[in-house]
N, C-alpha and C positions, 0 to 999 in steps of 0.2 A: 465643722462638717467632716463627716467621715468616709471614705471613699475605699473600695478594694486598692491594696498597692497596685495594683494589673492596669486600672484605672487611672490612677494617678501617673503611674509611666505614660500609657500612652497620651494620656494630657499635655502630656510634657513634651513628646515626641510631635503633637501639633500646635504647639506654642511656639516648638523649633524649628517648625515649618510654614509657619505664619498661616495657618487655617483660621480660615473666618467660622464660629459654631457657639451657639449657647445652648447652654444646660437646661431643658424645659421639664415635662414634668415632677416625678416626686422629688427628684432631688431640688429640683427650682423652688419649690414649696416650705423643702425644710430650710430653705436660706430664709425666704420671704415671710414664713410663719412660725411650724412648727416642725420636727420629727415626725419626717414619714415613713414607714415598711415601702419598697417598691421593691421590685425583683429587676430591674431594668435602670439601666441610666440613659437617658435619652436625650437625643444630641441633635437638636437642629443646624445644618452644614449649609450653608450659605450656595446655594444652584449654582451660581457663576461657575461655567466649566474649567476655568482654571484654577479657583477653589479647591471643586471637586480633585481634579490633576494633582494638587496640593496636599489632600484628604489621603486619597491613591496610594502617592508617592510616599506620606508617611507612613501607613498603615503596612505597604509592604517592609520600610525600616523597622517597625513595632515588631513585624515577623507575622504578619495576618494568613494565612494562605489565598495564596492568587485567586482562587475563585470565588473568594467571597470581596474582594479588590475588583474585580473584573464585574460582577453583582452590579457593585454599587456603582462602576464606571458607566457601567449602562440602565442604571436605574432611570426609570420617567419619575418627573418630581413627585409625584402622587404616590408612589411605590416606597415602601419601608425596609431597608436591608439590615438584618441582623447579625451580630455574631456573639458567640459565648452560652453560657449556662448560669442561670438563676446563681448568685444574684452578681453575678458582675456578667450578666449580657449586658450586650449594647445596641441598640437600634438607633439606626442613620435615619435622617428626614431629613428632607429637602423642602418641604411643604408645611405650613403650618396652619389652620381653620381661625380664620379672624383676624390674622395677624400676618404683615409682609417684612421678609427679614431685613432688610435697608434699615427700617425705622424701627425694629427691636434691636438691631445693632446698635445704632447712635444709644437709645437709651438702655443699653446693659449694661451691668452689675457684674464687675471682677471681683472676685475674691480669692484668697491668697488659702491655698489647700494643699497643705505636705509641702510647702514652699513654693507650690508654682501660680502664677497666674488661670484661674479659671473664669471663664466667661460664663453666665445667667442670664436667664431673659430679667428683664425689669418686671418690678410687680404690676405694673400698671397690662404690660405687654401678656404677662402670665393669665391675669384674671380675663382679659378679653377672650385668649385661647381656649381658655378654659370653659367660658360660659359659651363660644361658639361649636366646640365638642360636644356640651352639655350631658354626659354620661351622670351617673350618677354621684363618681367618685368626683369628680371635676368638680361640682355643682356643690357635697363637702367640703373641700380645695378652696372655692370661691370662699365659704361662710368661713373657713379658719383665716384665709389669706386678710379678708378684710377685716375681722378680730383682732388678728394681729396686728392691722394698721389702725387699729382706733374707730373704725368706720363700720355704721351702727347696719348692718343687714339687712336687704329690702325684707320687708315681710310680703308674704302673700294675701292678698284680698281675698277674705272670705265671702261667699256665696251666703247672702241672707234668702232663709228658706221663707215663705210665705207662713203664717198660721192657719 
């Protein structure tokens, strides 16, 4: 997997900061499936406000500007704080639809990216997210993810028309 260097620094800057976060959508997919295009890395941060403190404190070491540090300090969990420009933005979440981050942590998936430790959500954890989103791309996502794992597709019931 291939990541902007800009990315991968600050990865590495909250590795060294002991930030709790996994890698959820496209990038999470191309772990679990296949190569995806995303304009965005997205990073579920673990709410605990000393977490976030942690998140914070690295972000301004990365060299982030204060008001987007100060953003995310006071972000409500529901609220998505971004920074950057296609394709190494980054959007924070705190919140994730289908999915509580305690139990996507125990089951994530690190994997080793330009040498450092990266966290993933689990497939398992991914495909929940993904079908409670249920946008179009997600819904995609779901059908490759579980392709990938061998696991054969719900199909949809058709509507038998009357003659």
């Amino acid at each position: 997997m291939n990541l902007p260097p800009d990315l991968v620094e600050m990865l590495s800057v909250f590795a060294d900061a002991g930030v709790r976060y996994l890698v959820i959508g496209g990038h999470a997919v191309s772990l679990h499936a296949r190569p995806r295009t995303t304009k965005d890395l997205d990073l579920w941060l673990d709410a605990a406000p000393e977490n976030i403190g942690r998140a914070c404190a690295a972000l301004l070491r990365f060299g982030v500007p204060d008001e987007i540090v100060a953003n995310l300090r006071a972000a409500r969990p529901d609220e998505i704080v971004w920074m950057g420009r296609v394709p190494a933005r980054i959007d924070f979440l705190q919140t994730v639809p289908g999915v509580e981050f305690e139990t996507s942590w125990e089951r994530r998936v690190t994997a080793n990216v330009a040498g450092i430790p990266v966290h993933f959500i689990g497939r398992d954890d991914l495909l929940a997210s993904k079908r409670a989103v249920g946008r179009p791309q997600d819904l995609r996502d779901v059908r490759a993810i579980e392709r990938a794992a061998g696991v054969e597709p719900q199909k949809r019931a058709r509507a038998r028309r009357k003659p």
